[in-house]
KOLGU-4560 file (N, C-alpha, C; in nm, 3 decimals, padded with zeros to 5 digits):
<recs>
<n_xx: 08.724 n_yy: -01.457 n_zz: -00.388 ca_xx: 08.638 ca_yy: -01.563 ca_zz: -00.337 c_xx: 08.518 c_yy: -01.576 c_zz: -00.431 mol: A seq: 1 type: UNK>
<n_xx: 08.475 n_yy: -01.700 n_zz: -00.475 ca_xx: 08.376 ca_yy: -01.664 ca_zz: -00.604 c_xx: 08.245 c_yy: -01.689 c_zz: -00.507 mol: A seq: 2 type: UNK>
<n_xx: 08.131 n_yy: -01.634 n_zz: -00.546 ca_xx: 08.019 ca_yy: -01.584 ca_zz: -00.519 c_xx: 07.927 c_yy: -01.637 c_zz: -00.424 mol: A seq: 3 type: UNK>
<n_xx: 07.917 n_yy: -01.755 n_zz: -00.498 ca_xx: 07.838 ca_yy: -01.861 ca_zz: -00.438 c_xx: 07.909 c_yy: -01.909 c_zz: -00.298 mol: A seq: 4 type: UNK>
<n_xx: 08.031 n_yy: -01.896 n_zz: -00.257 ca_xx: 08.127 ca_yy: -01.944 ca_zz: -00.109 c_xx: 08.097 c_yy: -01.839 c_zz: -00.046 mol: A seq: 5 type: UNK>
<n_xx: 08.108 n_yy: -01.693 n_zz: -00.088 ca_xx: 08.080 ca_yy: -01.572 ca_zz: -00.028 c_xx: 07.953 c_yy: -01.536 c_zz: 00.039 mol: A seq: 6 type: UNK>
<n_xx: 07.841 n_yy: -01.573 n_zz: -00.059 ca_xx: 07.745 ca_yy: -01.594 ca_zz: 00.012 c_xx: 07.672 c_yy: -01.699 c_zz: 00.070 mol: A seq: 7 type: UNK>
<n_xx: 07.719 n_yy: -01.779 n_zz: 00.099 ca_xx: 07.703 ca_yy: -01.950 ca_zz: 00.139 c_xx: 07.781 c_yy: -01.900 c_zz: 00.313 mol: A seq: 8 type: UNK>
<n_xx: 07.875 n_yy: -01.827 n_zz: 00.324 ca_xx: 07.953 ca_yy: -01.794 ca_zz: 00.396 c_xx: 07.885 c_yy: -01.698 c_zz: 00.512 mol: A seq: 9 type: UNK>
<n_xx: 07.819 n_yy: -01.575 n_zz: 00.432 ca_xx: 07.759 ca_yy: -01.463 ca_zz: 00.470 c_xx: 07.626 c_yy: -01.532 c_zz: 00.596 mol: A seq: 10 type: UNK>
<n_xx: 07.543 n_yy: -01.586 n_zz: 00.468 ca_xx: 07.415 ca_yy: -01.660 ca_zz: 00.570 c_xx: 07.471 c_yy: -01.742 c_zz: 00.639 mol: A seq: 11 type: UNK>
<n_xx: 07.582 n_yy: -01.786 n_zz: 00.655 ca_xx: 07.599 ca_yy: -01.916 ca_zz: 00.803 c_xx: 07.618 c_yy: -01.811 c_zz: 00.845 mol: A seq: 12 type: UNK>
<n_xx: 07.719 n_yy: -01.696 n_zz: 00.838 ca_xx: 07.791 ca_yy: -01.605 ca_zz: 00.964 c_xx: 07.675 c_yy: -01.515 c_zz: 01.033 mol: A seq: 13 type: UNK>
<n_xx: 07.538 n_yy: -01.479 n_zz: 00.932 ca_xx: 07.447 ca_yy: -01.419 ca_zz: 00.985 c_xx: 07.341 c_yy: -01.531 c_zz: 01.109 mol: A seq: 14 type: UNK>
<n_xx: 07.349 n_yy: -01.644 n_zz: 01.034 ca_xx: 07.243 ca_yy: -01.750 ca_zz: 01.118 c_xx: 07.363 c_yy: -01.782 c_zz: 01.284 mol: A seq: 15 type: UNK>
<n_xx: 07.466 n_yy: -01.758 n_zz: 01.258 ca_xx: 07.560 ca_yy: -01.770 ca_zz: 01.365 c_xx: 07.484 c_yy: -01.651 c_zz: 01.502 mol: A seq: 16 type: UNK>
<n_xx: 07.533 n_yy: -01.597 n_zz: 01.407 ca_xx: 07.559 ca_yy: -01.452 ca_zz: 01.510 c_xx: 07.397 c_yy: -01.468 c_zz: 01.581 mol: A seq: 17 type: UNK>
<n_xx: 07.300 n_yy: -01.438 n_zz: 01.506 ca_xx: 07.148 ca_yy: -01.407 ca_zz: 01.529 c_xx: 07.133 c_yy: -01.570 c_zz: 01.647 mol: A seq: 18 type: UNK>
<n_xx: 07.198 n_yy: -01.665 n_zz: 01.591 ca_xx: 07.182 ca_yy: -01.792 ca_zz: 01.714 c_xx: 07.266 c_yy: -01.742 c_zz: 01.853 mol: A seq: 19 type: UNK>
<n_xx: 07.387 n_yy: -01.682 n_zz: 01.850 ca_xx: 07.441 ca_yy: -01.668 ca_zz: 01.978 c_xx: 07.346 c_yy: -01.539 c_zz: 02.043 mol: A seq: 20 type: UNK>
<n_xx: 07.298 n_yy: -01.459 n_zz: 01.960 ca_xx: 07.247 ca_yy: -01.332 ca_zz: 02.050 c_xx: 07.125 c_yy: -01.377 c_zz: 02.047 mol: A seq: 21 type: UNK>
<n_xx: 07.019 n_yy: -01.472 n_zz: 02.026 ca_xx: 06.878 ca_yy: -01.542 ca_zz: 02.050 c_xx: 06.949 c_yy: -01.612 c_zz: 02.217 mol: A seq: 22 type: UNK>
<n_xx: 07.032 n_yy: -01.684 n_zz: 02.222 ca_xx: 07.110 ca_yy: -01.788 ca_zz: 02.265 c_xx: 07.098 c_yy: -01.700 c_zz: 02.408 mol: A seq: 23 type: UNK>
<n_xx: 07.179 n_yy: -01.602 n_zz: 02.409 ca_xx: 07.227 ca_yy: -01.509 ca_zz: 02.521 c_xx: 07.096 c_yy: -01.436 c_zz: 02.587 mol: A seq: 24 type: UNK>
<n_xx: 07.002 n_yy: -01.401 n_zz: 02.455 ca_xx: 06.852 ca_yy: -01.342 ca_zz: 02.555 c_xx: 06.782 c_yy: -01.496 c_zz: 02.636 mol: A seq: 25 type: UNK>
<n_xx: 06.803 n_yy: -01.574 n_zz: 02.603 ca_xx: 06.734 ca_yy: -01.683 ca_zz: 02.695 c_xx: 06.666 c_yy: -01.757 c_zz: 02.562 mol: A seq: 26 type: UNK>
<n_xx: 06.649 n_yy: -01.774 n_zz: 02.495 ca_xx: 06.609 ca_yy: -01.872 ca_zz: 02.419 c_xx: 06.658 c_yy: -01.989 c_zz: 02.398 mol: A seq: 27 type: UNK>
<n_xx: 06.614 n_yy: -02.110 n_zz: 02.464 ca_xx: 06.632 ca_yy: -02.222 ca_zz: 02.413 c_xx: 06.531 c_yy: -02.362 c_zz: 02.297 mol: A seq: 28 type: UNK>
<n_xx: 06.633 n_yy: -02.473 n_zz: 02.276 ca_xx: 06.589 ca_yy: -02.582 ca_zz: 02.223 c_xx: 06.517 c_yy: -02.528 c_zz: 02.041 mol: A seq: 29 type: UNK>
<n_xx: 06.399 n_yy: -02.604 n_zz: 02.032 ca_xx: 06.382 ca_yy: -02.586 ca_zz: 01.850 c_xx: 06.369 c_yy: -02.402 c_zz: 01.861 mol: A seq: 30 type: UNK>
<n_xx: 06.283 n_yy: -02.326 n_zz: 01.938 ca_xx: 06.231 ca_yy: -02.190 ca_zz: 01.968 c_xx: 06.357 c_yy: -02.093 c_zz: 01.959 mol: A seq: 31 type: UNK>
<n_xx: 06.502 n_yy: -02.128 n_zz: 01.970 ca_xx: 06.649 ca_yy: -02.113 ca_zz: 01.938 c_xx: 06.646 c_yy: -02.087 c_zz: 01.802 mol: A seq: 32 type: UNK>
<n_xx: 06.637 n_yy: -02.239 n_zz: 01.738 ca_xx: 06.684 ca_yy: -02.266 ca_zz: 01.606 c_xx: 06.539 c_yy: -02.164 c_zz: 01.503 mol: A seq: 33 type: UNK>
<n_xx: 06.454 n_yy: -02.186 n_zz: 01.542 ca_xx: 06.320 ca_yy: -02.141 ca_zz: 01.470 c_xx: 06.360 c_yy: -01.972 c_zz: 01.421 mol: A seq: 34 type: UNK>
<n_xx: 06.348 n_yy: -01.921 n_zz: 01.587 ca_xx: 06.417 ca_yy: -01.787 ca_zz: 01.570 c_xx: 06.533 c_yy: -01.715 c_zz: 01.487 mol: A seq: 35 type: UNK>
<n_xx: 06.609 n_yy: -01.788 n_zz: 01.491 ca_xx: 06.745 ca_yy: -01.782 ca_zz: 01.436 c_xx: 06.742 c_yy: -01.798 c_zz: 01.250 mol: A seq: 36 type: UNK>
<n_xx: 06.667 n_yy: -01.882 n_zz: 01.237 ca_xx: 06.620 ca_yy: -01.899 ca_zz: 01.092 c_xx: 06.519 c_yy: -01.812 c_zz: 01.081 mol: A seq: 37 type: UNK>
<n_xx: 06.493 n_yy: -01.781 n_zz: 01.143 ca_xx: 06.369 ca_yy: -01.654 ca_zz: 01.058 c_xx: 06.428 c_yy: -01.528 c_zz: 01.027 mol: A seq: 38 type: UNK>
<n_xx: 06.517 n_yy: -01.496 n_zz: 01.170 ca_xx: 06.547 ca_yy: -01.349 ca_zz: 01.203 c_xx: 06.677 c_yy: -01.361 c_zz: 01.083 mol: A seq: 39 type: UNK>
<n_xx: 06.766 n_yy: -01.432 n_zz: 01.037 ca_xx: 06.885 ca_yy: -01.393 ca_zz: 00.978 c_xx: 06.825 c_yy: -01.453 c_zz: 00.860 mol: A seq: 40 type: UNK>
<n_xx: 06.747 n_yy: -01.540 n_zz: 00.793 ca_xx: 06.674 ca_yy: -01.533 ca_zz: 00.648 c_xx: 06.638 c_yy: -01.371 c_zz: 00.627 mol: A seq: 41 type: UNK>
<n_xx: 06.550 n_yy: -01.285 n_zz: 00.709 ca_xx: 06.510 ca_yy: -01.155 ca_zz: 00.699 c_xx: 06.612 c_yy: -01.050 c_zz: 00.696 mol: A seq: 42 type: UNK>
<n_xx: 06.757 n_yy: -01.109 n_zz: 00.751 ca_xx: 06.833 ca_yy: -00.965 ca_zz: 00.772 c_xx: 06.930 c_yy: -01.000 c_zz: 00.629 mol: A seq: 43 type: UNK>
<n_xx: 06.926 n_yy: -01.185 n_zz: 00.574 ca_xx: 06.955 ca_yy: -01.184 ca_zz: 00.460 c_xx: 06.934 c_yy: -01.120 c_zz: 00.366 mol: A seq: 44 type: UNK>
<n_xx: 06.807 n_yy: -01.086 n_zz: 00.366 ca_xx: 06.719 ca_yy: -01.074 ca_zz: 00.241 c_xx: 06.774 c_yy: -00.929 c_zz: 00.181 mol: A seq: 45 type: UNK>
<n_xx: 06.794 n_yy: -00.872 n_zz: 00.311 ca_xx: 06.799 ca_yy: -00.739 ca_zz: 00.324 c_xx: 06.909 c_yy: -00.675 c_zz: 00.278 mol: A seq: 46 type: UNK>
<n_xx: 07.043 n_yy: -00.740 n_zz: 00.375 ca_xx: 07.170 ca_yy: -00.702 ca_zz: 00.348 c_xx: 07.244 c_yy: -00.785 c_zz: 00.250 mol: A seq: 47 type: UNK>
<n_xx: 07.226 n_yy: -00.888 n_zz: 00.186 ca_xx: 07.306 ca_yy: -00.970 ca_zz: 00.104 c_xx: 07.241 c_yy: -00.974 c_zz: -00.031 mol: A seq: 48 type: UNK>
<n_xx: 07.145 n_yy: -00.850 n_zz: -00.058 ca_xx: 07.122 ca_yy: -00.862 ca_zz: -00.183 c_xx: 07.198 c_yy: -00.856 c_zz: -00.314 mol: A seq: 49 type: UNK>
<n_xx: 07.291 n_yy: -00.828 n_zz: -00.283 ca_xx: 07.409 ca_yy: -00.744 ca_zz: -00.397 c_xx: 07.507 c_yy: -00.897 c_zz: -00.380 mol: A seq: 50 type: UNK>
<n_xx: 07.558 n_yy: -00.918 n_zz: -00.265 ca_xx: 07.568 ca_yy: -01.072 ca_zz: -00.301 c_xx: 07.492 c_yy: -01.193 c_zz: -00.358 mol: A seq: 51 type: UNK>
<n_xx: 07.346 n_yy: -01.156 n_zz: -00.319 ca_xx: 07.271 ca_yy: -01.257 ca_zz: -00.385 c_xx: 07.285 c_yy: -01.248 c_zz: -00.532 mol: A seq: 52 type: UNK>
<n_xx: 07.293 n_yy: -01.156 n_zz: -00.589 ca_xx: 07.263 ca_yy: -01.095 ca_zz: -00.750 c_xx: 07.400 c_yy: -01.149 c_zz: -00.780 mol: A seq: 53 type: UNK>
<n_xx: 07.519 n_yy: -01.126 n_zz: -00.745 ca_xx: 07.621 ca_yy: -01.190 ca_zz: -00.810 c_xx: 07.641 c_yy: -01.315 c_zz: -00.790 mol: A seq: 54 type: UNK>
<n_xx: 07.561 n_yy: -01.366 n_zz: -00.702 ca_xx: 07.586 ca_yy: -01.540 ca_zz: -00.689 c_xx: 07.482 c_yy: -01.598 c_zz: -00.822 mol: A seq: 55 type: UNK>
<n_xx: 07.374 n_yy: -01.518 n_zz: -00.831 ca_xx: 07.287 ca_yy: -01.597 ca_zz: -00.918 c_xx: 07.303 c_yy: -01.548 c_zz: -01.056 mol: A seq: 56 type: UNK>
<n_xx: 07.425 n_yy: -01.434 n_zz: -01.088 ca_xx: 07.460 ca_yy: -01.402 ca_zz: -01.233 c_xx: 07.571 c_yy: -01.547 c_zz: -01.251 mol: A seq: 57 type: UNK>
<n_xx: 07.639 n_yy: -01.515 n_zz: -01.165 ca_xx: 07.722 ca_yy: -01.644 ca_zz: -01.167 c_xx: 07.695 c_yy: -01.798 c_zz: -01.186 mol: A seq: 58 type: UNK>
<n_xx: 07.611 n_yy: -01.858 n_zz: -01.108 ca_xx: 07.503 ca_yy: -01.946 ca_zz: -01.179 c_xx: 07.478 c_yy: -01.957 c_zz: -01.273 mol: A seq: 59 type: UNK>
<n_xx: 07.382 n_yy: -01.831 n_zz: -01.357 ca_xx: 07.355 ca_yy: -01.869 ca_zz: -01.473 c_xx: 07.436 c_yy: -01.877 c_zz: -01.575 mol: A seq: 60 type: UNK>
<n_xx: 07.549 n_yy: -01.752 n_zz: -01.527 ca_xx: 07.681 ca_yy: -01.780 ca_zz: -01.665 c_xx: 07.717 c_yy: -01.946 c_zz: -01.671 mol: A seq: 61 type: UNK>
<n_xx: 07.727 n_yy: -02.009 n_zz: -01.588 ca_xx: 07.787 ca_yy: -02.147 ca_zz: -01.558 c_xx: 07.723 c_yy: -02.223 c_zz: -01.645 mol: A seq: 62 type: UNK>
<n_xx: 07.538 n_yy: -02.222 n_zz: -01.598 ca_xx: 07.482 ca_yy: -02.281 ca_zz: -01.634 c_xx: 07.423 c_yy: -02.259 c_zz: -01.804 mol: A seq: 63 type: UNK>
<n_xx: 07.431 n_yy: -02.144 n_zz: -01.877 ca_xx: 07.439 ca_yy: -02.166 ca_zz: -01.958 c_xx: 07.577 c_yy: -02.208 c_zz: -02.071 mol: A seq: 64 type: UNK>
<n_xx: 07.673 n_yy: -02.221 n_zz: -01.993 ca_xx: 07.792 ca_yy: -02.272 ca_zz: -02.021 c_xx: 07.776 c_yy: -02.433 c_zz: -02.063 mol: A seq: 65 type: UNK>
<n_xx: 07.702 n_yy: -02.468 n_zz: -01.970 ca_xx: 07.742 ca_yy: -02.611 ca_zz: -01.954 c_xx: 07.600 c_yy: -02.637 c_zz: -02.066 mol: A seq: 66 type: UNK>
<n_xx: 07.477 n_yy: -02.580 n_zz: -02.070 ca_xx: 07.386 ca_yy: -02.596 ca_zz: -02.158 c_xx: 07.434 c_yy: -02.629 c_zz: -02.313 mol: A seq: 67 type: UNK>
<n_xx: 07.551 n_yy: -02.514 n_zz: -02.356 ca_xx: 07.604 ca_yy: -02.496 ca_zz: -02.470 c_xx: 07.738 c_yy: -02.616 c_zz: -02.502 mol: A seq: 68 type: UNK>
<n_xx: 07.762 n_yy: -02.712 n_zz: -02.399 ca_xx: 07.838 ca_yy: -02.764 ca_zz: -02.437 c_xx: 07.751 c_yy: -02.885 c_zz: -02.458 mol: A seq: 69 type: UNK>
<n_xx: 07.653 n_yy: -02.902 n_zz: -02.363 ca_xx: 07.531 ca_yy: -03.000 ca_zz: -02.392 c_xx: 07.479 c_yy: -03.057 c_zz: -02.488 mol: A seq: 70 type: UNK>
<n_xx: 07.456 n_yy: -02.859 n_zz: -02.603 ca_xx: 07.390 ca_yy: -02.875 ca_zz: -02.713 c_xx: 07.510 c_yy: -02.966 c_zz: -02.810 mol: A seq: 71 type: UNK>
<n_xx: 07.640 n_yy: -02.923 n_zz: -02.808 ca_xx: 07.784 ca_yy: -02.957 ca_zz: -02.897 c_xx: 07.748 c_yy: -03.070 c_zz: -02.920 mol: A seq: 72 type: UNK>
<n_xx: 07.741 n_yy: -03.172 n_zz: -02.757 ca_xx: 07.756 ca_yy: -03.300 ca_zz: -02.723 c_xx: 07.664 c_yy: -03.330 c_zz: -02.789 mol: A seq: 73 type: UNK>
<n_xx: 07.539 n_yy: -03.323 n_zz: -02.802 ca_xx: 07.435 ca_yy: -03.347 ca_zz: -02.821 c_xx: 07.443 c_yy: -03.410 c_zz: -03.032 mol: A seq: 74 type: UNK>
<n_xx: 07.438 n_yy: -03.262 n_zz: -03.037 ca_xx: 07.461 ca_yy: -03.261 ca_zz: -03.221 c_xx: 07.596 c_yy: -03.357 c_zz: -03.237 mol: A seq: 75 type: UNK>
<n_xx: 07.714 n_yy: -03.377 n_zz: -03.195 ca_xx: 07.790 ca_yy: -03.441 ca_zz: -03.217 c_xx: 07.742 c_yy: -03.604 c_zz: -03.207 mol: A seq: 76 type: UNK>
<n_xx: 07.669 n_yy: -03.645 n_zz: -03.083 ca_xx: 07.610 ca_yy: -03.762 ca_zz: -03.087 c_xx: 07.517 c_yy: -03.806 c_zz: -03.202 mol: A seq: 77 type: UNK>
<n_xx: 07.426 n_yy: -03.690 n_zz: -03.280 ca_xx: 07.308 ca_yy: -03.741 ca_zz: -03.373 c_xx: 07.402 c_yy: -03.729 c_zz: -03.513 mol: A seq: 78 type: UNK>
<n_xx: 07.533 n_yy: -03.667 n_zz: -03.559 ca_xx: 07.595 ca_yy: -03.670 ca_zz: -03.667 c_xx: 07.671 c_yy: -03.776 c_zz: -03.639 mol: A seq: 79 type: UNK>
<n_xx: 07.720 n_yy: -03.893 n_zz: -03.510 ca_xx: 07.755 ca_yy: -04.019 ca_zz: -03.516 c_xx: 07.665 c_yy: -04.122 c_zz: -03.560 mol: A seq: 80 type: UNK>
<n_xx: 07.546 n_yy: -04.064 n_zz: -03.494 ca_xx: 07.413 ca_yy: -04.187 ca_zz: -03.533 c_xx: 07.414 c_yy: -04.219 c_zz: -03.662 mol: A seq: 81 type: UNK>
<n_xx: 07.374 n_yy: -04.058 n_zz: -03.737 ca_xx: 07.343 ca_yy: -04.038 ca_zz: -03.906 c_xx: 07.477 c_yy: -04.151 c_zz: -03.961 mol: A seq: 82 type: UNK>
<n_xx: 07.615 n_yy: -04.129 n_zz: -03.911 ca_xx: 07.714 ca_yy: -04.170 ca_zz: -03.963 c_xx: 07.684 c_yy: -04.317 c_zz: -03.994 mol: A seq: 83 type: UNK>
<n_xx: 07.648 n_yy: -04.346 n_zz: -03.887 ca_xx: 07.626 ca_yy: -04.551 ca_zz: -03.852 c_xx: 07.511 c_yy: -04.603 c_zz: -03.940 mol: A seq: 84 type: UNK>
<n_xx: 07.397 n_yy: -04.507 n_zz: -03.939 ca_xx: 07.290 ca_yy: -04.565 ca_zz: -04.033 c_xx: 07.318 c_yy: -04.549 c_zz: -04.168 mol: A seq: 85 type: UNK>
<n_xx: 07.371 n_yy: -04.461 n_zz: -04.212 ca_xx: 07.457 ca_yy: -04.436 ca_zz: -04.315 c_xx: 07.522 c_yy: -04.600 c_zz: -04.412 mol: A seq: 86 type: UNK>
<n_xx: 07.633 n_yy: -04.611 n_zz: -04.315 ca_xx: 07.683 ca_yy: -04.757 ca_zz: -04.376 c_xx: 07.600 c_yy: -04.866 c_zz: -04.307 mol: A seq: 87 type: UNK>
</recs>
């Protein structure tokens, strides 16, 4: 499962859970949702760090992937220009 689904996955299943057991002590309406986003952002932070780190190595491999094809594109576009002013 690549990284970013895994942990995209993790925080809904944590904001889940932390909403049904807010849900079950008596909490309702936004004071539900408020709770629920605080308490499983914090138990994120905590337990999904090792997922977080491979979601955001993953990221950047991508993203400097796509940077480097950027640059290709890039130089390939200004050695067409040179070409045209050329003749």
């Amino acid at each position: 499962m690549p990284p970013v689904l895994a942990y995209s996955l993790s925080r809904l299943g944590l904001f889940l859970a932390a909403l049904l057991l807010l849900y079950l002590a008596g909490a309702r309406g936004l004071l539900l949702l408020a709770l629920a986003l605080l308490i499983s952002g914090i138990i994120s932070f905590v337990v999904l760090s090792r997922q977080r780190d491979a979601m955001s190595s993953s990221l950047s491999t991508r993203l400097r992937g796509m940077r480097s094809r950027a640059g290709e594109f890039g130089s390939r576009l200004d050695e067409g220009a040179k070409s045209e002013d050329e003749d």
